[in-house]
C-alpha positions in Angstrom: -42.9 22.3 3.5 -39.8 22.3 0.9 -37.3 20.2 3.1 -38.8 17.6 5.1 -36.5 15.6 7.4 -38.7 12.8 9.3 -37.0 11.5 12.5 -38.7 8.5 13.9 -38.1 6.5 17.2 -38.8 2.7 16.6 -38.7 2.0 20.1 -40.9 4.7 21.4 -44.5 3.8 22.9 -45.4 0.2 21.8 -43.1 0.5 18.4 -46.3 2.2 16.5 -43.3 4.1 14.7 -42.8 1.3 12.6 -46.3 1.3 11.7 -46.6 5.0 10.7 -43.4 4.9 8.5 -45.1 4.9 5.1 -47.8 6.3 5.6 -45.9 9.5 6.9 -43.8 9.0 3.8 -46.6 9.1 1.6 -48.2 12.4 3.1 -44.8 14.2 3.1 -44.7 13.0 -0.8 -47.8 15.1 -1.6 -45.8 18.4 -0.6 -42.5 17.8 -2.0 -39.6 14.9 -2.5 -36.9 16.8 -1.1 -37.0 14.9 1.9 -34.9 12.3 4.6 -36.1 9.2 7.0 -33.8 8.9 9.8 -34.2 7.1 13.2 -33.6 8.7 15.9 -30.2 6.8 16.7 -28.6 8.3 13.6 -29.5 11.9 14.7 -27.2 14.5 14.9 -27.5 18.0 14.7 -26.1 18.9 11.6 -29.1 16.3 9.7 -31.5 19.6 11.0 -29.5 22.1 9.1 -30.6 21.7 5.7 -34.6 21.0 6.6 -37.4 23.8 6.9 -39.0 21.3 8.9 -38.7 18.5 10.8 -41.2 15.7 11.6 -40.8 13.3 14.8 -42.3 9.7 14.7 -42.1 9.1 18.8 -42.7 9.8 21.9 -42.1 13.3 24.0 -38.1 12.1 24.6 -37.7 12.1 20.7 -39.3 15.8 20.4 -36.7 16.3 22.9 -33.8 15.2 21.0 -34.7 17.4 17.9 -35.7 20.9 19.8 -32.2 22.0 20.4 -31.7 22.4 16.4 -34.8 24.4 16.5 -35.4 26.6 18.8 -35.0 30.4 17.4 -35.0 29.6 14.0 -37.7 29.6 11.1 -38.2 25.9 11.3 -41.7 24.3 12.0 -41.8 21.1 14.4 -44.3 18.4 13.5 -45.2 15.9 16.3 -47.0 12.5 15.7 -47.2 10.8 18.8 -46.6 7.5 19.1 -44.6 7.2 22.2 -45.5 5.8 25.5 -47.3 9.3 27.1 -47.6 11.9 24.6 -47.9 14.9 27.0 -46.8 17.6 24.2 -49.4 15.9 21.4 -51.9 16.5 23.7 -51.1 20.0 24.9 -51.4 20.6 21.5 -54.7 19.3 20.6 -53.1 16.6 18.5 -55.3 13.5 18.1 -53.1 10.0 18.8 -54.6 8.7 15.2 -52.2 8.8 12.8 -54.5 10.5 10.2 -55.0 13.1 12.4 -52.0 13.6 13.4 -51.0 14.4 9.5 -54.2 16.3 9.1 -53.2 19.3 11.6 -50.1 19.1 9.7 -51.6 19.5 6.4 -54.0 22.6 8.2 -50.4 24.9 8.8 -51.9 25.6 11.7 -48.4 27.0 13.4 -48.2 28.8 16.8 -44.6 30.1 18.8 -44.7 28.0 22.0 -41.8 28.4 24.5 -39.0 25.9 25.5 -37.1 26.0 29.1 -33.4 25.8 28.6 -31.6 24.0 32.0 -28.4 24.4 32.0 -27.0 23.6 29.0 -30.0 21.1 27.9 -33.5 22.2 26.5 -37.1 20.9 27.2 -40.7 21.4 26.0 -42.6 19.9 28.4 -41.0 19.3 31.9 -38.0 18.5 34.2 -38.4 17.0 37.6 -36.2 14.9 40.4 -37.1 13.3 43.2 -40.4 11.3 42.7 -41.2 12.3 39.5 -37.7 11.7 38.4 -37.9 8.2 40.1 -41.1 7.3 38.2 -39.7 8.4 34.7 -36.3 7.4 35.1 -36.5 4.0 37.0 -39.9 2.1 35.1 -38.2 -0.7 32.8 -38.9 0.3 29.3 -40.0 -3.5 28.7 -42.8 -2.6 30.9 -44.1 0.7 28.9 -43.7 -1.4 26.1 -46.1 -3.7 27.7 -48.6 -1.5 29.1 -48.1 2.0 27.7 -49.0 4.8 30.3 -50.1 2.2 32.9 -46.8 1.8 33.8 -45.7 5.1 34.8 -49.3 4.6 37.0 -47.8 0.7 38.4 -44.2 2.8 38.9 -46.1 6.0 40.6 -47.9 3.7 42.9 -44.6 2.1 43.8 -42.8 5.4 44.1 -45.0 7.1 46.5 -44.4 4.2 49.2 -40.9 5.4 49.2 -40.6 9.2 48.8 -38.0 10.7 50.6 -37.1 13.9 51.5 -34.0 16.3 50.7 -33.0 19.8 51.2 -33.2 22.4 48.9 -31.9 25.9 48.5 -34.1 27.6 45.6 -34.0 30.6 43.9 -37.6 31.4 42.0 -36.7 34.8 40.1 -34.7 36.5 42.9 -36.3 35.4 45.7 -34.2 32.6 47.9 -36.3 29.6 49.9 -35.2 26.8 51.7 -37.6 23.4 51.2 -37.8 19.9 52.3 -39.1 18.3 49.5 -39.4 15.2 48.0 -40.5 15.9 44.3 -39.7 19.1 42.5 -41.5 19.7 39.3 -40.8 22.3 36.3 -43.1 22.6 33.8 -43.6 24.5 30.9 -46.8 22.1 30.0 -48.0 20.7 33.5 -50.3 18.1 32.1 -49.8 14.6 33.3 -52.1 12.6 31.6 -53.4 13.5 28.1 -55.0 16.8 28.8 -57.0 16.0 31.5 -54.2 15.4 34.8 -52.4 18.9 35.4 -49.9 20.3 37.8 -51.3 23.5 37.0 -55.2 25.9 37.3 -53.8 27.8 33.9 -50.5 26.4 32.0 -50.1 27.2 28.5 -47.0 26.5 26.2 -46.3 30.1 25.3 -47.2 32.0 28.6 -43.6 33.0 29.3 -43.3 31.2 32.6 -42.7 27.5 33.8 -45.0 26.1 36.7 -43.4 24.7 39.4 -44.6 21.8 41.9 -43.5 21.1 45.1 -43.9 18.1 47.3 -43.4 18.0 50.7 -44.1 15.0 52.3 -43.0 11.4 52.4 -46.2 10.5 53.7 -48.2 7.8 51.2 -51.6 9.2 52.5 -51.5 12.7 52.4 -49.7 12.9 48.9 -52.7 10.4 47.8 -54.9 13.3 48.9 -52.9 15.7 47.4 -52.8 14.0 43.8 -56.5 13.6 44.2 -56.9 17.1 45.0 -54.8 17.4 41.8 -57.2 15.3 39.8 -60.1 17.7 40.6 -57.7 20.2 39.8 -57.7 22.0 43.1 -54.0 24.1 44.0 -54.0 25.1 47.5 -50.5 25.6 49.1 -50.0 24.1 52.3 -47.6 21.8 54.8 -48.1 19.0 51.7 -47.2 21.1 48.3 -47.0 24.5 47.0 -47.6 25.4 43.4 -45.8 28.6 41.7 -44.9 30.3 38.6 -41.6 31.6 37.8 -39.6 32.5 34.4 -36.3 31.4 35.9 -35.1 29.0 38.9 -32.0 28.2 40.9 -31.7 25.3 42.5 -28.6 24.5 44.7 -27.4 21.4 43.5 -24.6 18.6 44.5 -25.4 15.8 42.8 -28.8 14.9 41.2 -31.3 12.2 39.4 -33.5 14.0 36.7 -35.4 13.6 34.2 -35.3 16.1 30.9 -38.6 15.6 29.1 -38.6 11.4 29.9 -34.8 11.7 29.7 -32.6 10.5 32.4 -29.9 12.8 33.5 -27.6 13.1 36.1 -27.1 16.9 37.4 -23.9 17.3 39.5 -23.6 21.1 39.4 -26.4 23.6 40.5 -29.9 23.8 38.4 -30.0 27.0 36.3 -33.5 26.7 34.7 -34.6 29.6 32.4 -38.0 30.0 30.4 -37.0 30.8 26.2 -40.2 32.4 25.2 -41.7 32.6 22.0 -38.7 30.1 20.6 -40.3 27.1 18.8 -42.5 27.3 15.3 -44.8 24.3 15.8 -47.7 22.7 13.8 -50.9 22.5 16.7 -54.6 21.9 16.5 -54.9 24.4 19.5 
């Protein structure tokens, strides 16, 4: 580390960012004073420029704002989680404590992972609409404040008394299918909870190909079973879901609610979704 920018989200998780601040300071200091503390509401593109790396204070959505300005380029992400889920942090072995957190910083432990680019916007972790989009997009962030992660649980809960279906045309890499679905998942890291919830038998972040999920119900009951199923990390397709791997996906597309790594978006033109392997230099425990 010569050129250290530090972007931090005060509002992420339950405002631990505010916590971390000098003590992230002070670790950067032992490597070099050519450094900058922004929040993430000052961010722009050009602040990433002059940096070999970049440090996030946040949660998965401020990772997201940053990996645009880094993907293909010699610069090294470092993640300390202190958002509300913390899917990436986990994927990549990285403890929630702060000290940790710095410690498999300090190691130089740096692996490639990839990124999916959709559309014009990049992720790390995972896009979805429908019910996953609902869940992400729609739980008052007063309430994650409140209760972390056990509010996307209160939200999913919710959600899954109300799942309705739409139609779908879908390319997944050349081959065309038509689907009633009510969630549609694509992930490049499947977990849902920490490490321990996945969408997926074997995802990794640099195995060149995004996981997708697809529910097909609208029944409360059998997508119960289903996430139960998931929980004991059983994939079987069937009438209920289907699970598939893919490096690039199509979806025909009018007008759409998403979510781009825990960011709300709204699609109106089709879904072009391609996996950018290799593209990210990224400090990980695993």
């Amino acid at each position: 580390m010569k050129k250290v920018l530090i972007v931090s989200n005060i509002n992420a998780g339950r405002k631990k960012a505010i916590k971390y601040k000098k003590k992230v300071i002070d670790f950067v200091l032992k490597y070099t004073k050519d450094f900058k503390f922004i929040d993430i509401n000052e961010y722009n593109s050009a602040d990433a420029e002059q940096f070999d790396t970049i440090i996030t204070i946040g949660g998965d959505g401020t990772v997201s704002q940053v990996i645009p300005d880094i993907i293909n380029t010699d610069k090294v992400l470092g993640v300390i989680p202190s958002g509300t889920a913390n899917l990436l942090a986990a994927n990549l072995g990285i403890d929630f404590n702060i000290d940790n957190a710095l410690k498999v910083i300090s190691e130089e432990n740096i692996k490639k992972i990839d990124t999916i680019k959709i559309n014009d916007k990049y992720c790390v972790l995972r896009f979805g609409i429908g019910y996953d989009a609902n869940i992400i997009c729609k739980t008052p962030q007063k309430l994650k404040n409140r209760f972390g992660y056990f509010a996307y649980i209160i939200a999913g809960i919710i959600f899954a008394l109300r799942l309705k279906l739409k139609k779908y045309n879908i390319i997944i890499d050349g081959t065309e299918y038509k689907k009633d679905a009510s969630c549609i998942i694509i992930s490049n890291a499947s977990n849902m909870y920490k490490d321990i919830v996945s969408l997926s038998k074997s995802s990794y972040l640099n195995d060149n190909e995004a996981d997708i999920f697809i529910l097909k119900t609208t029944n409360p009951i059998l997508f119960f079973i289903e996430f139960i199923k998931i929980i004991f990390k059983i994939y079987t397709n069937s009438e209920i879901a289907e699970y598939k791997k893919a490096k690039s996906i199509n979806i025909k597309n009018s007008w759409q609610l998403c979510h781009i790594d825990g960011e709300k978006k709204y699609i109106k033109e089709d879904i072009n979704i391609n996996i950018i392997p290799d593209s990210v230099n990224i400090y990980s425990l695993k």
